[in-house]
LUMNU-255316 format. One record per residue (C-alpha): x, y, z. Coordinates in steps of 0.2 Angstrom, whole numbers, plus 2048, in hexadecimal, padded with zeros to 3 digits. Layout:
N
XYZ ...
This chain:
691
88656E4B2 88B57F4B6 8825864C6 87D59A4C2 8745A24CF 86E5B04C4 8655A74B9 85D5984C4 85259B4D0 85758D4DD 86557E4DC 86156E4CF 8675644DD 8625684ED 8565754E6 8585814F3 85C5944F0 86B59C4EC 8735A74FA 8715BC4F8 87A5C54ED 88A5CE4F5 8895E24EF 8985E74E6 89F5F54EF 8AB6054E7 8B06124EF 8B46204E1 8C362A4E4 8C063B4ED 8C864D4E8 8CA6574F7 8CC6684EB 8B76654E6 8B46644F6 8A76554F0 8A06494FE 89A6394F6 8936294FE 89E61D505 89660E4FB 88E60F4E9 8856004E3 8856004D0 8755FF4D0 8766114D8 8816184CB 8746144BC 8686224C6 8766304C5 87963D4B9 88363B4A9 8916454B4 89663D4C1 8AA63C4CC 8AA62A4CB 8AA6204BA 8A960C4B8 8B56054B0 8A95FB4A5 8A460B49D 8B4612498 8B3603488 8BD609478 8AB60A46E 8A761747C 8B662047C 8B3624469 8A3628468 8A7635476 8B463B46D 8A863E45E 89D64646A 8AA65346F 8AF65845B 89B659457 89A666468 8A8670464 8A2671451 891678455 89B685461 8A668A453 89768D446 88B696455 8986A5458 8946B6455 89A6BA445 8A56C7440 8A06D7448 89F6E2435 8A16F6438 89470443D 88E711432 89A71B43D 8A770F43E 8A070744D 89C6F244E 8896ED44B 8846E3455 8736DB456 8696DB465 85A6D3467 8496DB46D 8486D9480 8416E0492 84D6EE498 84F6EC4AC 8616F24B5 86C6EA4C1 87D6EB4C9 8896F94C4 8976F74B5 8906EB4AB 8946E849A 88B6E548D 8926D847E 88B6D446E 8796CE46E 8746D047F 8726E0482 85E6DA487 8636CF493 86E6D949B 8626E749F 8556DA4A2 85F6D34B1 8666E44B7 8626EB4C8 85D6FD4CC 86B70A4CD 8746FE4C0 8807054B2 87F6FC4A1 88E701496 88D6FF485 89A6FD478 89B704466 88C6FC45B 87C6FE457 8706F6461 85E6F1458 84F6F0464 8416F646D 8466F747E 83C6FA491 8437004A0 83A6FF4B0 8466FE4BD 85270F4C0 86370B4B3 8727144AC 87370F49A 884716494 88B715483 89E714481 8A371F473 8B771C472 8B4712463 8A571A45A 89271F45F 886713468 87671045E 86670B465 85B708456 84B6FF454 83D700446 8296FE448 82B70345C 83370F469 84771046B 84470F47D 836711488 83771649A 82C7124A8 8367134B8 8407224BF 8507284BF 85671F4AF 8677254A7 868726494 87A72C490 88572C47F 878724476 872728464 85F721464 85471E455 842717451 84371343F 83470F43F 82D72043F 81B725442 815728452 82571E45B 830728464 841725466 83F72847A 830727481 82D72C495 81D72749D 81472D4AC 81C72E4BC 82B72A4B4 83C7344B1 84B7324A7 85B73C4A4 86273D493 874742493 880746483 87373A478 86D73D466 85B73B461 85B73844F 84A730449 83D734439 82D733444 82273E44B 82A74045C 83E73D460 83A73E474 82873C47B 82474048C 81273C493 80F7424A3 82173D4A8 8327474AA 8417484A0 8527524A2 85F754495 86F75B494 87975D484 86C753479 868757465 856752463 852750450 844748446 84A749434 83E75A432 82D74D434 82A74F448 82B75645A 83E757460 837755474 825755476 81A755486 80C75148A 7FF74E49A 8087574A7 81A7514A3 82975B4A7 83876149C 8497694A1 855768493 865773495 872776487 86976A47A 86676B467 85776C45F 85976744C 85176543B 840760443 82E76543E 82B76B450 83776D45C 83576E46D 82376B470 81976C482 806769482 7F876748F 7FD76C4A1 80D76649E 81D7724A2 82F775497 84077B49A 84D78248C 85E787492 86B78C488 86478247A 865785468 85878245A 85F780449 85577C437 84477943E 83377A436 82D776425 83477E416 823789416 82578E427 81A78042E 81D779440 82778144E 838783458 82F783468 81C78346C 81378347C 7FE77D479 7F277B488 7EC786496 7F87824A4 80677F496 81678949B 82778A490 837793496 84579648C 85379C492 8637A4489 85D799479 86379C468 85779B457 86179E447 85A798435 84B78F43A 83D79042E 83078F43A 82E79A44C 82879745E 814797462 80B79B470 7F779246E 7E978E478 7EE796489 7FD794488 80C79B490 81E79F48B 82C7A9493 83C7AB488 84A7B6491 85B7B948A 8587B1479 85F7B6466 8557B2458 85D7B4449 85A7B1436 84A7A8439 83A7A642D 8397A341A 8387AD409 8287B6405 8277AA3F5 829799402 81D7A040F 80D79640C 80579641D 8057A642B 8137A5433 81F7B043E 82C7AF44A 8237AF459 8137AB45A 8067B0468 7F27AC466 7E47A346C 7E67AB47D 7F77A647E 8047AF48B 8157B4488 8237BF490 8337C1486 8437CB490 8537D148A 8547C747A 8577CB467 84E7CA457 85B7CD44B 8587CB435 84A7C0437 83D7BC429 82E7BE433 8287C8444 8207C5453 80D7C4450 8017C5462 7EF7C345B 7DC7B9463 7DD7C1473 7EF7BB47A 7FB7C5485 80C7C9481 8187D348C 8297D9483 8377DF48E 8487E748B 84A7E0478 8527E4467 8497E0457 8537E6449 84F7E2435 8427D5437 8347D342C 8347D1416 82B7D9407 8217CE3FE 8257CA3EA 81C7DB3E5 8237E53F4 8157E13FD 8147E1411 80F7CF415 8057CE425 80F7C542F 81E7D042A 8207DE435 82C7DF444 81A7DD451 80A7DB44A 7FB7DA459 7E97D8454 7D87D4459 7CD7D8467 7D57D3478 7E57D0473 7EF7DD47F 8057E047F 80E7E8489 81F7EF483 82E7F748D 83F7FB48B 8417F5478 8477FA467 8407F7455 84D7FC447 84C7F9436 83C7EF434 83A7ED422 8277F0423 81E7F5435 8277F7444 8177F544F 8067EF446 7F87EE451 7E67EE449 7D37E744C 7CF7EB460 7E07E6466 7EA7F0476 7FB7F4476 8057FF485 816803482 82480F48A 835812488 83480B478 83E811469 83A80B456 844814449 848811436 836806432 83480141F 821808420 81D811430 824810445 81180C44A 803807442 7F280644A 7E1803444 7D07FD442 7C77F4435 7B77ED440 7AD7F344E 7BB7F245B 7C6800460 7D97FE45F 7E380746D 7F380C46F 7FC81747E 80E81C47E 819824489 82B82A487 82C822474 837825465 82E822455 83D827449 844826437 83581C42E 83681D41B 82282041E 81982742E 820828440 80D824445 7FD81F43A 7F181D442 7DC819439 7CF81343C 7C580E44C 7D6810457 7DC81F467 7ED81F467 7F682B475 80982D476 810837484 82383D486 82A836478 83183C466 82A83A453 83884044A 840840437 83283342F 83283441E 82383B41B 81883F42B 81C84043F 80A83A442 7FB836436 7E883243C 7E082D42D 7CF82942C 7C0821438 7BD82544A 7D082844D 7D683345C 7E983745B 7EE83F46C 800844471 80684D480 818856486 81C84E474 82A853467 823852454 83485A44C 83C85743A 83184D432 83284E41F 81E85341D 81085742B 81785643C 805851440 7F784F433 7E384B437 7DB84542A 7CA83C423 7BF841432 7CC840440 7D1848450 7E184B457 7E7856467 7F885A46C 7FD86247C 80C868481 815863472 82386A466 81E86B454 82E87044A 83887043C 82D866432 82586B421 81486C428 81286D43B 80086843D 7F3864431 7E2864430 7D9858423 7E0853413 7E385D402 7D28583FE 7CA86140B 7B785C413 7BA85241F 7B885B42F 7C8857436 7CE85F446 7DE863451 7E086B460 7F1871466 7F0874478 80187E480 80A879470 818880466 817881453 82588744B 83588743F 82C87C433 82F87F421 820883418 810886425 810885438 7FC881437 7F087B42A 7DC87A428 7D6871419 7C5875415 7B6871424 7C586C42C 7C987743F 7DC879447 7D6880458 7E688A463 7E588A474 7F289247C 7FE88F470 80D896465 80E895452 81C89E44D 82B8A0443 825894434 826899421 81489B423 80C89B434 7FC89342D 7EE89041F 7DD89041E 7D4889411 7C289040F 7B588841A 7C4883426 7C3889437 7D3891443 7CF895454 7DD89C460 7D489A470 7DB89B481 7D5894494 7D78A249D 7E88A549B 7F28AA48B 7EB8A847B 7F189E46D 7F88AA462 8018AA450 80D8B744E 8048C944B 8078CD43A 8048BC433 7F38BB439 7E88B142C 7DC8B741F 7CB8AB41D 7CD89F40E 7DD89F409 7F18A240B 7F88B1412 8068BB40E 8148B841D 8248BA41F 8308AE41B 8358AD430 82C8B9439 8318BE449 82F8B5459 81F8BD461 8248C1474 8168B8480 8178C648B 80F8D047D 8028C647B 7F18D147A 7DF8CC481 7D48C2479 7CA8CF472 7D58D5466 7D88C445D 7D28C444C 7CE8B644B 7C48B345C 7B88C0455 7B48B5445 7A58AE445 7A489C43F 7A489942D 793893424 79E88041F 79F87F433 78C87C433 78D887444 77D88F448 77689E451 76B89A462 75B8A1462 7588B246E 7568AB481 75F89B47A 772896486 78089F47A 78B89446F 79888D47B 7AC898477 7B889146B 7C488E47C 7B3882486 7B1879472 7C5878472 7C386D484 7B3865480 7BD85D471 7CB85B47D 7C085148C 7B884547E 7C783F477 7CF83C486 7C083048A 7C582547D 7D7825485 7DE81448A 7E481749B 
């Protein structure tokens, strides 16, 4: 019998206990080069707690069934390896790789890292602040957060770098200081998704990237910041290029805005920055939408030396608003009378919105600038030349002329600026609007230099000083309605057909130190129950110089020339239609074709204010109720020859019985003199003056 102490618990003999066990000791060998410090003495019972990989292997487990199954273990690993690679990396739609990237938290960490296929995620999950991110050529799909300050650069050698994503915004911000360079971003998903979107207390600095997305905003900032430098912001003509809102803050310099419904877009306290940017092809085909808008009360926009060529749609001004534009071209903008479904123009100011444009140009444009609803505009050292279009019919469209102003409250100022060539209107202000303008000189209008009027209970006023209003195919001024226009200084001069015409209403036409010359019909006509004074002013050379009431007579009419020169005018130096007055005081009419005409029932004083008379030349003096027989050019009278009022004609004329003048009764104050009537006239105009 065989004696095993393993399996029997004590001797069959003397049955007493075997002796212990002696451990079996190895000692594995040791690699200096790992650097690996092992136990001096491993039982095997040890070994069966180690890991799989260990440095020292028994030589029981390395049996040949081992060895093959290991092997076979090795092929099936290598195997799965092969079939898990990425796959063949197919071309861009610009000739770049696409590469998929799945959805993940955008962080930043140390600088130069590069981003390979399908981690782009992780990578800018694991970043550290200040980090740079460096992207190859591909399109990246993904929605992607960054929260910690990082430089995400696309390298562009071999094609763009796309980071598109669909249902969600490109890339959101929420931290400050983040970098977005040589990147085209996207949100296919449209809708309310912006490509970039900034939050609050956030920044980020887009450089030489293109927003291209359908939706309704390409960047969106929300009481954050963004720069930009170099950018093209477009939405496909369905959204805002850059929009902010809450307080955010915008300065983009040299960018494009392109094809979007609204282009650069700044809303509720919030405050934007154009510089040296162009704006190409935005608005609707109808006109709808904008190239830049500012909304809110303490809203501001500048733009800067920026370019607007062929856009459909215009800039806005709304609710408070404020925008300055300085050194700017606009050029071609606004859309065919038979497209224009909605009011439109080029620049658009109402609601109590503010502007002030300087030194910029308005050049063949479609529409005009249109200030209306109690807004302020202020226009300085600008060029408007051939803006505005006829409708189908040759018809003025309302948003058509060069600067229309209206309603009550709404006030502009204007200095230092030309109109030429508008096709209708060069100014049109109407319905209780203000407008103060010197130095300004508008020539070659379609219709007239300056319209003004009044079609409601509000007065329309106008004052200019040192103005040209020349060339117009109608009026230099028309002027009706409830409206006081005063031009000081300045020149009406070869308007198609008159110098100056107040037609109809409570209209007061006053001109002072003016010259009203070469005008193709009256130099100055009152008509439809108007009054016009003129002081100081040169009527010549025109084929009426100044006329009283309309061809149609009764309408009681009036002019006053006060120190004025009528003469050289081709067929009468003064007209009175009937119960219309022309009232001299102290001035010249001489040297016309005819020095004047008065109907019957029309009224021509010559009064003087202590001083010189007015006079007409002697031998032309006129005969009560019709035309006289004049020379063809009398002689010029000599003022040193003028004689005392007394033996004037026409100061010894009693009213006639159309002027509805009665006599006092005996101990009754006398009738005031044609000289206190001339003044009185004179003093209640000039109330109505805007000073």
């Amino acid at each position: 019998m065989i004696y095993e102490p393993a399996s029997v618990a004590v001797c069959p003999q003397c049955q007493t206990p075997p002796p212990a066990a002696t451990a079996v000791v190895e000692t594995p060998p040791i690699r200096p080069t790992l650097e690996v410090k092992l136990d001096p003495v491993m039982l095997d019972s040890d070994r069966k707690k180690r890991p799989f990989l260990y440095l020292s292997v028994p030589k029981k487990f390395l049996t040949p069934k081992r060895i093959i199954l290991s092997g076979g273990l090795v092929l099936v690993l290598g195997w799965l390896v092969f079939r898990t690679r990425p796959e063949p990396i197919p071309p861009g739609p610009h000739g770049g790789a696409v590469q998929q990237v799945a959805a993940a938290t955008v962080a930043t960490e140390a600088p130069a890292m590069v981003a390979a296929p399908n981690d782009l995620g992780a990578r800018i999950a694991s970043a550290k602040p200040g980090a740079t991110i460096t992207l190859p050529a591909g399109t990246y799909r993904g929605s992607f957060t960054i929260d910690r300050a990082i430089h995400l650069v696309g390298d562009t050698t071999a094609g763009p770098v796309i980071i598109q994503n669909e249902k969600a915004v490109g890339i959101a911000i929420k931290a400050e200081n983040v970098v977005l360079e040589n990147l085209t971003i996207t949100a296919d998903g449209g809708g309310e998704f912006a490509a970039v979107k900034v939050f609050a207390k956030s920044s980020a600095q887009l450089l030489h990237c293109v927003i291209d997305t359908p939706g309704l905003r390409g960047v969106f900032a929300t009481g954050g910041k963004i720069l930009a430098t170099g950018t093209t912001f477009g939405t496909r003509g369905q959204g805002s290029g850059c929009q902010l809102e809450d307080g955010a803050y915008g300065e983009l310099t040299e960018c494009i805005f392109q094809n979007n419904r609204w282009g650069y877009s700044v809303f509720t306290t919030s405050e934007g920055k154009a510089l040296k940017c162009q704006f190409r092809q935005n608005g609707q085909p109808n006109g709808d939408g904008t190239c830049a808008g500012v909304e809110g009360e303490k809203s501001y926009l500048l733009i800067d030396e920026g370019t607007f060529e062929d856009n459909p749609a215009g800039l806005i001004a709304n609710k408070s608003g404020r925008l300055l534009m300085t050194g700017s071209t606009l050029r071609r903008n606004g859309v065919p009378a038979e497209a224009d479904k909605t009011a439109t123009s080029i620049v658009g100011v109402r609601q109590a919105g503010q502007v002030i444009i300087q030194k910029s140009h308005f050049d063949s444009n479609l529409r005009g600038m249109v200030v209306s609803t109690g807004s302020r505009a202020q226009i300085e050292d600008c060029t408007f030349t051939k803006n505005g279009i006829a409708g189908p019919q040759k018809q003025g469209l309302y948003f058509s002329h060069t600067l229309g102003i209206w309603d009550e409250g709404t006030k502009v100022l204007l200095f230092r600026t030309t109109i030429d060539q508008s096709i209708l209107n060069g100014i049109n202000i109407i319905d209780g609007a203000n407008l103060e303008m010197e130095e300004v000189r508008i020539t070659g209008s379609g219709l007239s230099g300056l319209a003004a009027g009044s079609n409601d209970q509000h007065r329309t006023e106008v004052a200019a000083v040192g103005c040209h209003f020349t060339g117009s195919k109608n009026d230099g001024i028309n002027v009706f309605g409830d409206t006081v226009v005063k031009v000081t200084s300045s020149t009406i001069a070869q308007n198609g057909r008159h110098g100056a015409l107040a037609n109809g209403g409570k209209v007061a036409f006053i001109a002072e130190e003016c010259d009203i010359t070469d005008n193709r019909e009256a130099g100055v006509l009152s008509d439809k129950g108007t009054f016009t004074v003129l002081s100081q002013s040169s009527i010549l050379r025109n084929k009426y110089g100044a006329q009283s009431g309309g061809t149609e007579g009764g309408n009681k009419d009036s002019i006053t020339l006060n120190h004025c020169t009528v003469s050289g005018n081709t067929a009468y130096g003064v007209i009175a239609n009937s119960t219309c007055n022309v009232i001299l005081d102290n001035s010249l009419v001489t040297k016309n074709k005819q020095n004047q005409y008065q109907a019957k029932g029309a009224v021509i004083l010559e009064t003087s204010n202590g001083s010189k008379p007015g006079r007409l030349t002697e031998d032309t003096k006129p005969k009560t109720g019709g035309m006289t027989g004049m020379e063809a050019t009398p002689p010029a009278p000599n003022p040193q020859d003028a004689e005392p009022e007394s033996k004037s004609p026409q100061k010894k004329e009693r009213p006639s019985s159309t002027s509805n003048a009665k006599r006092p009764p005996s101990g009754k104050k006398p009738t005031p003199s044609p000289s206190d009537k001339a003044q009185e006239i004179l003093r209640k105009v000039l109330r109505f003056v805007p000073r």
